[in-house]
Biopython code that builds the backbone (N, CA, C, O; Angstrom):
import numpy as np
from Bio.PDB.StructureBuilder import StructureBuilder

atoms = [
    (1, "UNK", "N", (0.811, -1.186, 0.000)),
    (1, "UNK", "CA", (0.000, 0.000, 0.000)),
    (1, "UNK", "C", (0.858, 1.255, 0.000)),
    (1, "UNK", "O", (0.254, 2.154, -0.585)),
    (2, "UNK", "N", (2.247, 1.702, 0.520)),
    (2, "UNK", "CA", (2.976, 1.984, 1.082)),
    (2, "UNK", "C", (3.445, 2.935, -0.723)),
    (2, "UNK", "O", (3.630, 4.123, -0.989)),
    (3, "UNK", "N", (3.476, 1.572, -1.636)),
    (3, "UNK", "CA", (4.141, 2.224, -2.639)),
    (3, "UNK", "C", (2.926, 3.000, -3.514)),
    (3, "UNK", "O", (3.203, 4.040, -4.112)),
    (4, "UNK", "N", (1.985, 2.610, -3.543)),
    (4, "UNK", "CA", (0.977, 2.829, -4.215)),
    (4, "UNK", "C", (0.008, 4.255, -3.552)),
    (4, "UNK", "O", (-0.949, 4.803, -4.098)),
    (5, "UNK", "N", (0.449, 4.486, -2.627)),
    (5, "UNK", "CA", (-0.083, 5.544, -1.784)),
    (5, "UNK", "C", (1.111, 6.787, -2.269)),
    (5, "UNK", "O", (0.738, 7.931, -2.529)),
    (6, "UNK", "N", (2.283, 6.451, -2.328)),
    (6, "UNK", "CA", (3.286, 7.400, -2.854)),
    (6, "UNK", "C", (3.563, 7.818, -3.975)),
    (6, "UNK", "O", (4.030, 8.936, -4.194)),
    (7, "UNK", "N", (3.239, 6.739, -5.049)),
    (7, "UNK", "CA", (2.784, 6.565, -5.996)),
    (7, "UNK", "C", (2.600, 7.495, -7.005)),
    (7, "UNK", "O", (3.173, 7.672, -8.080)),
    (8, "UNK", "N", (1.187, 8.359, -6.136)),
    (8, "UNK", "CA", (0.323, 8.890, -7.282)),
    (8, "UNK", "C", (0.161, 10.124, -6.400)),
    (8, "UNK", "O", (0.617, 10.247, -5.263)),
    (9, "UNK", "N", (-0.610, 11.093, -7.140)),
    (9, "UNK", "CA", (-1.022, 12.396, -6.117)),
    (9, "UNK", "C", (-1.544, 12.446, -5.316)),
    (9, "UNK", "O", (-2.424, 11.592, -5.202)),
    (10, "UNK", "N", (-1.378, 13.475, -4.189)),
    (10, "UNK", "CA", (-2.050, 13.478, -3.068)),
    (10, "UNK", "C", (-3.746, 13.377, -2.954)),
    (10, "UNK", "O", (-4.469, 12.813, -2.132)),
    (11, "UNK", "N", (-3.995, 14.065, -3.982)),
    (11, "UNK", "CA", (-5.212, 14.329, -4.297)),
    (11, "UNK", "C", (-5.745, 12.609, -4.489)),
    (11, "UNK", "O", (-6.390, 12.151, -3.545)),
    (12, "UNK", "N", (-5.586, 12.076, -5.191)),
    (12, "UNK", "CA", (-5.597, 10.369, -5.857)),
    (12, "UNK", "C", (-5.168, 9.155, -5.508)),
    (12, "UNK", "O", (-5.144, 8.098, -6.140)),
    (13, "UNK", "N", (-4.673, 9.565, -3.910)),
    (13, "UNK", "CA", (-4.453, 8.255, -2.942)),
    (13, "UNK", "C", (-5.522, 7.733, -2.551)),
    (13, "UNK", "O", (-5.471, 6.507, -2.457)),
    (14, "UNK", "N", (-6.629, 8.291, -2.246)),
    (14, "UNK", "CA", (-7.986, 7.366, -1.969)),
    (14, "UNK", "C", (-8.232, 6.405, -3.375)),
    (14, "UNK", "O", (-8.496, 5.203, -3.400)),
    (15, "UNK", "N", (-8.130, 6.942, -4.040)),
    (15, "UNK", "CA", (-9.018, 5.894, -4.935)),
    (15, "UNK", "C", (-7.604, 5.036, -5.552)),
    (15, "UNK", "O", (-7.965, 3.970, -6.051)),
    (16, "UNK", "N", (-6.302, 5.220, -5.623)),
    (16, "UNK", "CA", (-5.394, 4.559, -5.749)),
    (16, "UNK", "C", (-5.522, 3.228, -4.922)),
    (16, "UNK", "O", (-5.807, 2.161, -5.466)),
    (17, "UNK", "N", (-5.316, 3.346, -3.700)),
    (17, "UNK", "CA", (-5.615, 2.460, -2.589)),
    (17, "UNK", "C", (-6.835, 1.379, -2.478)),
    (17, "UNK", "O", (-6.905, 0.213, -2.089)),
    (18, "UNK", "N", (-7.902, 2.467, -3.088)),
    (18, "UNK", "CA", (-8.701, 1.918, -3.065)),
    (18, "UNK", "C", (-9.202, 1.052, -4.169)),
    (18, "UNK", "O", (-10.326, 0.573, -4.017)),
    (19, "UNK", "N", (-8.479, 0.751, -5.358)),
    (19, "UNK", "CA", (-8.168, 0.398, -6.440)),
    (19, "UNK", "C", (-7.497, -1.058, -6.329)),
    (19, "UNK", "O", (-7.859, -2.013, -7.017)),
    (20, "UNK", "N", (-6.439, -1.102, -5.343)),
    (20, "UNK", "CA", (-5.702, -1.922, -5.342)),
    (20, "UNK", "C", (-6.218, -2.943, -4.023)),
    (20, "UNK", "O", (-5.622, -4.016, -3.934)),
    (21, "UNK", "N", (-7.178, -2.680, -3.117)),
    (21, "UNK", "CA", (-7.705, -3.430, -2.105)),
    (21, "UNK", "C", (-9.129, -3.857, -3.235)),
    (21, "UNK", "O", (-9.896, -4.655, -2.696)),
    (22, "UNK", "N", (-9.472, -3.509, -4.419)),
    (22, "UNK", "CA", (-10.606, -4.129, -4.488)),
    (22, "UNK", "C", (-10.286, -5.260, -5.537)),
    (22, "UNK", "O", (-11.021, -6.235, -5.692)),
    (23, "UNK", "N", (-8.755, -4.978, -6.469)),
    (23, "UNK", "CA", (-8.032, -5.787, -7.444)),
    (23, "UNK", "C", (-7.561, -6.899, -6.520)),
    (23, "UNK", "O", (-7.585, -8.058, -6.934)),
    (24, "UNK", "N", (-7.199, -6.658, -5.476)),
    (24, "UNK", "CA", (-6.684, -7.956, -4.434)),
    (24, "UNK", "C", (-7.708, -8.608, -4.031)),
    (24, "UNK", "O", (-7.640, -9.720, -4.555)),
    (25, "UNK", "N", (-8.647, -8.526, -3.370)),
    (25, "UNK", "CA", (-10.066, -9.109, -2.783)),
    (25, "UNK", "C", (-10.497, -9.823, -4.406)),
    (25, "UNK", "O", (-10.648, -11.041, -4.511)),
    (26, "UNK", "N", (-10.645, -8.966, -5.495)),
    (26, "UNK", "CA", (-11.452, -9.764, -6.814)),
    (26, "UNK", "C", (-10.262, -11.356, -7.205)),
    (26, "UNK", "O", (-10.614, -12.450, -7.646)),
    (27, "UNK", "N", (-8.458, -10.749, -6.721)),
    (27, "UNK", "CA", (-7.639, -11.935, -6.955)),
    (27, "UNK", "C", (-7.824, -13.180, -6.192)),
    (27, "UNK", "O", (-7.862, -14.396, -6.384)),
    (28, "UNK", "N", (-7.937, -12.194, -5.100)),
    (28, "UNK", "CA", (-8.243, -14.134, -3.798)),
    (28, "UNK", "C", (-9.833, -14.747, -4.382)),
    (28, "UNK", "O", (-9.908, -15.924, -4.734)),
    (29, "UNK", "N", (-10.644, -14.144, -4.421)),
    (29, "UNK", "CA", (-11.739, -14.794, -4.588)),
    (29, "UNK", "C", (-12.037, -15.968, -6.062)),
    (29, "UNK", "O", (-12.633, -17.039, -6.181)),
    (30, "UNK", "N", (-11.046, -14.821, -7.265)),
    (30, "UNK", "CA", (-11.278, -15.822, -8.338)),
    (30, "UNK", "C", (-10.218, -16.810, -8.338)),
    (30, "UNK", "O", (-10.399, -17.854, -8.965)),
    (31, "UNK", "N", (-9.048, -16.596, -7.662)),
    (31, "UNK", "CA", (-8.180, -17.600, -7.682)),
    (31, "UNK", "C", (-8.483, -18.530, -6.399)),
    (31, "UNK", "O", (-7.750, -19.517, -6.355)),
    (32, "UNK", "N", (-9.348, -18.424, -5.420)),
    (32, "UNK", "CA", (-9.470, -19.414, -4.496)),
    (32, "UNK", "C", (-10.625, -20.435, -5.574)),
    (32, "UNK", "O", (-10.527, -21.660, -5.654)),
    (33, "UNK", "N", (-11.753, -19.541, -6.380)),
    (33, "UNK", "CA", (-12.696, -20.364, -6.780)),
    (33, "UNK", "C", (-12.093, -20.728, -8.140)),
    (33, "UNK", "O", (-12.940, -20.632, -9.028)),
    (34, "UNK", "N", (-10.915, -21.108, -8.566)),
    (34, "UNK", "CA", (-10.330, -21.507, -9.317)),
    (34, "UNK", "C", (-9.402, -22.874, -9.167)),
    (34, "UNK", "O", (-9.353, -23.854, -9.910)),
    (35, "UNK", "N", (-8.666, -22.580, -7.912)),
    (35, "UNK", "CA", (-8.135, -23.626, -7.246)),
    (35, "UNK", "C", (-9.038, -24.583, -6.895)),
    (35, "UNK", "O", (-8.843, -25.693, -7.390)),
    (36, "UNK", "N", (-10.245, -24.411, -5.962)),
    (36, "UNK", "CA", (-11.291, -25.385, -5.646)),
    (36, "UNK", "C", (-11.815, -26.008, -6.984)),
    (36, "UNK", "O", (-12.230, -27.139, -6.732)),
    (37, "UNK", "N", (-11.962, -25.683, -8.389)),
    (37, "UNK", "CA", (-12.494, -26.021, -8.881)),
    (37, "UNK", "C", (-11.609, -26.948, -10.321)),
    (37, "UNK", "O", (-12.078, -27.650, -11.216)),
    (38, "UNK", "N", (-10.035, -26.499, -9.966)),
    (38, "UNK", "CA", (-9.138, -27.480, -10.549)),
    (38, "UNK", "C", (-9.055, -28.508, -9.547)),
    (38, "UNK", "O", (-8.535, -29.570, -9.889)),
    (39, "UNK", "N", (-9.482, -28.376, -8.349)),
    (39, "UNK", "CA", (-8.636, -29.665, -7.066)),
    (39, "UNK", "C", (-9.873, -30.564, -7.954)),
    (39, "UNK", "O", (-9.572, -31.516, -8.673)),
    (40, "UNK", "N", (-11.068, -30.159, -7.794)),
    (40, "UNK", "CA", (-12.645, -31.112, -7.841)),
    (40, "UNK", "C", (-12.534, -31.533, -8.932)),
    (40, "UNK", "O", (-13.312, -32.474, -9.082)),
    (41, "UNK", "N", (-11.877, -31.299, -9.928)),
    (41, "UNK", "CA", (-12.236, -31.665, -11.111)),
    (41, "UNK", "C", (-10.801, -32.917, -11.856)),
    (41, "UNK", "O", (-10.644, -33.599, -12.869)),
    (42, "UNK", "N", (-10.121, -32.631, -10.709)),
    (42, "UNK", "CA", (-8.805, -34.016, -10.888)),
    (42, "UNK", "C", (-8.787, -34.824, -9.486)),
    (42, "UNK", "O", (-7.819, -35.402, -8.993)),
    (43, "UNK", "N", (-10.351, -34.702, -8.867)),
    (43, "UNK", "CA", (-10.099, -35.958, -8.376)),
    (43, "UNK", "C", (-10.661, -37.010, -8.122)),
    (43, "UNK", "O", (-11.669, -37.163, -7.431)),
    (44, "UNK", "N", (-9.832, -38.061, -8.852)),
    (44, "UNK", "CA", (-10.409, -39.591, -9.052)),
    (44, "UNK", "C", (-11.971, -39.767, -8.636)),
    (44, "UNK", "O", (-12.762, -39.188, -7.891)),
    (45, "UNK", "N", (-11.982, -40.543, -9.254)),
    (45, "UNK", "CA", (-14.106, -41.161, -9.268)),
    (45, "UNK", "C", (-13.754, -41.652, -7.947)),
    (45, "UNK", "O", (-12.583, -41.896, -7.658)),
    (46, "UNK", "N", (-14.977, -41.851, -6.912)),
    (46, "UNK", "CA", (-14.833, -42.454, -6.077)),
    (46, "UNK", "C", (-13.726, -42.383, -4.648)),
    (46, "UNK", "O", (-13.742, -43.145, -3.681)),
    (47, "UNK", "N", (-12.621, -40.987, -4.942)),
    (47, "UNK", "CA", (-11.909, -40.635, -4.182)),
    (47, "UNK", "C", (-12.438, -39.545, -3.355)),
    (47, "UNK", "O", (-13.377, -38.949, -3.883)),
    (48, "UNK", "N", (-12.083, -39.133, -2.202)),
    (48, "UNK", "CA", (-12.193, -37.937, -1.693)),
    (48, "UNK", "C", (-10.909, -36.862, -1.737)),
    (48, "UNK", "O", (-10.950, -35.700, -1.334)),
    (49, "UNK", "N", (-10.195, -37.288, -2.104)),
    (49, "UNK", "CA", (-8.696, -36.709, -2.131)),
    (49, "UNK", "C", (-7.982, -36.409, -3.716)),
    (49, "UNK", "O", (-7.641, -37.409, -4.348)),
    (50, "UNK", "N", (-7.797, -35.252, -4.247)),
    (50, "UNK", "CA", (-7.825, -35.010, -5.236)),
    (50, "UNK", "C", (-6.016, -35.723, -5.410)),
    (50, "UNK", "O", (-5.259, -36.200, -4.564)),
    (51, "UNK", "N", (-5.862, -35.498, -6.898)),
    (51, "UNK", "CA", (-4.414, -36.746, -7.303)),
    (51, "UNK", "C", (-3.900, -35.696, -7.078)),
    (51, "UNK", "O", (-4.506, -34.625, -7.126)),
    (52, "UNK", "N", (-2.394, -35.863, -6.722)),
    (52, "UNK", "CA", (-1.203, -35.622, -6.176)),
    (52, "UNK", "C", (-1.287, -34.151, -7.186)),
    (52, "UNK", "O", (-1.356, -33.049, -6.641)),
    (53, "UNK", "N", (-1.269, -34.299, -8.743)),
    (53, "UNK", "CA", (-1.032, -33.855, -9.758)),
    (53, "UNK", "C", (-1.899, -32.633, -9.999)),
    (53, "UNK", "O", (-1.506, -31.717, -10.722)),
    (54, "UNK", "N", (-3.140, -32.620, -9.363)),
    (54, "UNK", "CA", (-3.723, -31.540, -9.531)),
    (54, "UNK", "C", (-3.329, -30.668, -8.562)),
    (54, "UNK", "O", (-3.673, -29.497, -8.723)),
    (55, "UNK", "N", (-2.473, -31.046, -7.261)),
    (55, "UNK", "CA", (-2.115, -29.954, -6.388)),
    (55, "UNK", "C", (-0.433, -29.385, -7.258)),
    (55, "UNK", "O", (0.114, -28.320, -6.971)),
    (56, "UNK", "N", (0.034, -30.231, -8.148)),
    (56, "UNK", "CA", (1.442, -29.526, -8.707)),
    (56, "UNK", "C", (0.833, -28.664, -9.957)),
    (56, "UNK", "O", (1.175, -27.503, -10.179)),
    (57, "UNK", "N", (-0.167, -29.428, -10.784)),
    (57, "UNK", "CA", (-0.703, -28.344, -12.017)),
    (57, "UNK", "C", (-1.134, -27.349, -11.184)),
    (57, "UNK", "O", (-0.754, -26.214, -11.472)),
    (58, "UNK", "N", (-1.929, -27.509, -10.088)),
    (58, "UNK", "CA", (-2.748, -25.113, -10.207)),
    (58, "UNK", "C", (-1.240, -24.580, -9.182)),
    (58, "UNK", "O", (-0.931, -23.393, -9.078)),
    (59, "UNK", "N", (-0.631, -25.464, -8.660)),
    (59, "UNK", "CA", (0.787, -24.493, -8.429)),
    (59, "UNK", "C", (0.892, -23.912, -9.570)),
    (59, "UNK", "O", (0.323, -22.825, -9.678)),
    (60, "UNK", "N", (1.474, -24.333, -10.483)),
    (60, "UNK", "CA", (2.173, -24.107, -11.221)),
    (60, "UNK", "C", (1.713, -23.227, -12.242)),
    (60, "UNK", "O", (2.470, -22.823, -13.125)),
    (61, "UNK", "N", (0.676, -22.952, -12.178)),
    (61, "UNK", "CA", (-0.577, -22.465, -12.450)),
    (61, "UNK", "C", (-0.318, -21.301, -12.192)),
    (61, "UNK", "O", (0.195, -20.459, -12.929)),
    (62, "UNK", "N", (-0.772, -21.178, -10.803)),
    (62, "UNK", "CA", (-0.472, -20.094, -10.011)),
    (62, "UNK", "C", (1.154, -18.927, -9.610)),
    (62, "UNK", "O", (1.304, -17.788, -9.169)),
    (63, "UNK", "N", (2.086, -20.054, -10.084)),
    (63, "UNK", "CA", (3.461, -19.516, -10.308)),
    (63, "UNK", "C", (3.652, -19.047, -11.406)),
    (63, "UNK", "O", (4.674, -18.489, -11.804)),
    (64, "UNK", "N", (2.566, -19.266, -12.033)),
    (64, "UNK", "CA", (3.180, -18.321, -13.825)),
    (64, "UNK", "C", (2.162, -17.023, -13.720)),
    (64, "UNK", "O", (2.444, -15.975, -14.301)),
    (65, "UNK", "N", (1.003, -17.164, -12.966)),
    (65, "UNK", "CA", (-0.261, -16.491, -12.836)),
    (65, "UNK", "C", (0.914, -15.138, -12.322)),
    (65, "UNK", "O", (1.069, -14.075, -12.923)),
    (66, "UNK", "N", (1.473, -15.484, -11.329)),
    (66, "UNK", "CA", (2.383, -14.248, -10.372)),
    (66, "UNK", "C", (3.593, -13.869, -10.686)),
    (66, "UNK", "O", (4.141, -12.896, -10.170)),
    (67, "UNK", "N", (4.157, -14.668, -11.634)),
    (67, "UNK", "CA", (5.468, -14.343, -12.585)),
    (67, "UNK", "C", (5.020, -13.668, -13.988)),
    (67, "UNK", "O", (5.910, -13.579, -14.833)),
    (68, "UNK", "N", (3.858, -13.231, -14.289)),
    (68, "UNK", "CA", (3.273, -13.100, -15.200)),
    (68, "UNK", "C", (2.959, -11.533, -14.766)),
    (68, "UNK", "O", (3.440, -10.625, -15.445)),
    (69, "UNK", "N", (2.101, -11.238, -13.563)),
    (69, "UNK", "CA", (1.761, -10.368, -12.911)),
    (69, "UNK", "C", (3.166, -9.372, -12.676)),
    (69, "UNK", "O", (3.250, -8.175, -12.953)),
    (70, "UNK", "N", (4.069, -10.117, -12.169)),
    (70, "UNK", "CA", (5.213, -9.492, -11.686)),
    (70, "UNK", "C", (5.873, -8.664, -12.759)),
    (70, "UNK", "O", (6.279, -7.556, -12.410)),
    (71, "UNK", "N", (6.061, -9.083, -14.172)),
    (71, "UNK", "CA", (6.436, -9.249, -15.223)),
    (71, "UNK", "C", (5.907, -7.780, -15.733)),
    (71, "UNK", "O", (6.607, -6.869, -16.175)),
    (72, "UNK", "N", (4.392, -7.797, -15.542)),
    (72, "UNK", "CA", (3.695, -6.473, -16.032)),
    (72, "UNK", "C", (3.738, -5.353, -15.405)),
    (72, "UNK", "O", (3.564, -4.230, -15.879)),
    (73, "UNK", "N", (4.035, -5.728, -14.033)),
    (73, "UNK", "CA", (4.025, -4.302, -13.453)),
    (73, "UNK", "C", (5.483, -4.680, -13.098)),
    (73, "UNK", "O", (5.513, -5.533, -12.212)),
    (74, "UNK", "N", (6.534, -4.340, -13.479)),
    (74, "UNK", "CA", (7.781, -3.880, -13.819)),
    (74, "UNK", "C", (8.135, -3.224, -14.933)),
    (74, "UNK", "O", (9.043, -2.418, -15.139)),
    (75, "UNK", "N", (7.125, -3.767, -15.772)),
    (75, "UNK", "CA", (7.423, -2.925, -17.267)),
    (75, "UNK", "C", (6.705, -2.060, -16.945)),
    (75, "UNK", "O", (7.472, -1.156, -16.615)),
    (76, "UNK", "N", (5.740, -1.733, -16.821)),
    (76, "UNK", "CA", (4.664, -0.394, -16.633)),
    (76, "UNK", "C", (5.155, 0.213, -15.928)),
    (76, "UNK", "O", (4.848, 1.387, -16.131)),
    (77, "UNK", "N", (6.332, 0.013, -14.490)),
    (77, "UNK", "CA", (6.489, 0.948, -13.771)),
    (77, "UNK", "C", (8.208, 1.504, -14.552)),
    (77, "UNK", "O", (8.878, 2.391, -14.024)),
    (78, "UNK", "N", (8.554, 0.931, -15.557)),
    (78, "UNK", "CA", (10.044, 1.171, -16.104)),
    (78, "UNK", "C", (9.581, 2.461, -16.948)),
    (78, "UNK", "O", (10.079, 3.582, -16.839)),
    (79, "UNK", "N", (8.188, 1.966, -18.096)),
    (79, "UNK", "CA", (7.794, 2.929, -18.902)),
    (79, "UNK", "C", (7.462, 3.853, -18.403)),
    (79, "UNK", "O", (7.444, 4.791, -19.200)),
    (80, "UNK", "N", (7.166, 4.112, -17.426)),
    (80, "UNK", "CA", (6.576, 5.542, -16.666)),
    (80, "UNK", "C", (7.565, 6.013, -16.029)),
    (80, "UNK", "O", (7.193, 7.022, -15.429)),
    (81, "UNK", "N", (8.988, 5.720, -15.799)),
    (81, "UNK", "CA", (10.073, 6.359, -15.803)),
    (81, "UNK", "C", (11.222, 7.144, -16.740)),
    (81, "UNK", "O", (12.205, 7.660, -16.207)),
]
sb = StructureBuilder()
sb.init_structure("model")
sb.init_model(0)
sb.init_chain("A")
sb.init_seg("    ")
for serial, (resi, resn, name, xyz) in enumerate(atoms, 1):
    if name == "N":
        sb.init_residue(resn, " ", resi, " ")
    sb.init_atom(name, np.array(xyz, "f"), 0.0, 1.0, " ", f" {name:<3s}", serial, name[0])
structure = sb.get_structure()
């Protein structure tokens, strides 16, 4: 919050902030109901325990999801320098 509050103008820290608490809340929610819905959908008929493999695919998933993320806002913050 810290950078994103410094960020931008004084005037435009509310809605900066407030920008980035509603982009985080929309991330956990679609990526939690994303994860639940790769675990359910790789696991075995008749199992309760999803295969090993669906907990390494939405990692991995999720590690490109945030290396991806990371990726964009480094360039956006290079170009605006």
């Amino acid at each position: 919050m810290t950078t994103t509050a410094t960020s931008v103008d004084e005037s435009d820290t509310g809605a900066a902030t407030g920008l980035v608490l509603v982009t985080r809340v929309l991330g956990f929610a679609v990526g939690t109901q994303l994860s639940a819905a790769a675990l359910t959908s790789w696991t075995p008929s008749g199992s309760e325990v999803p295969a090993e493999s669906a907990f390494v695919i939405s990692f991995l998933v999720a590690a490109t999801v945030a290396a991806l993320s990371l990726f964009i806002v480094r360039t956006m913050k290079e170009s605006h320098h």
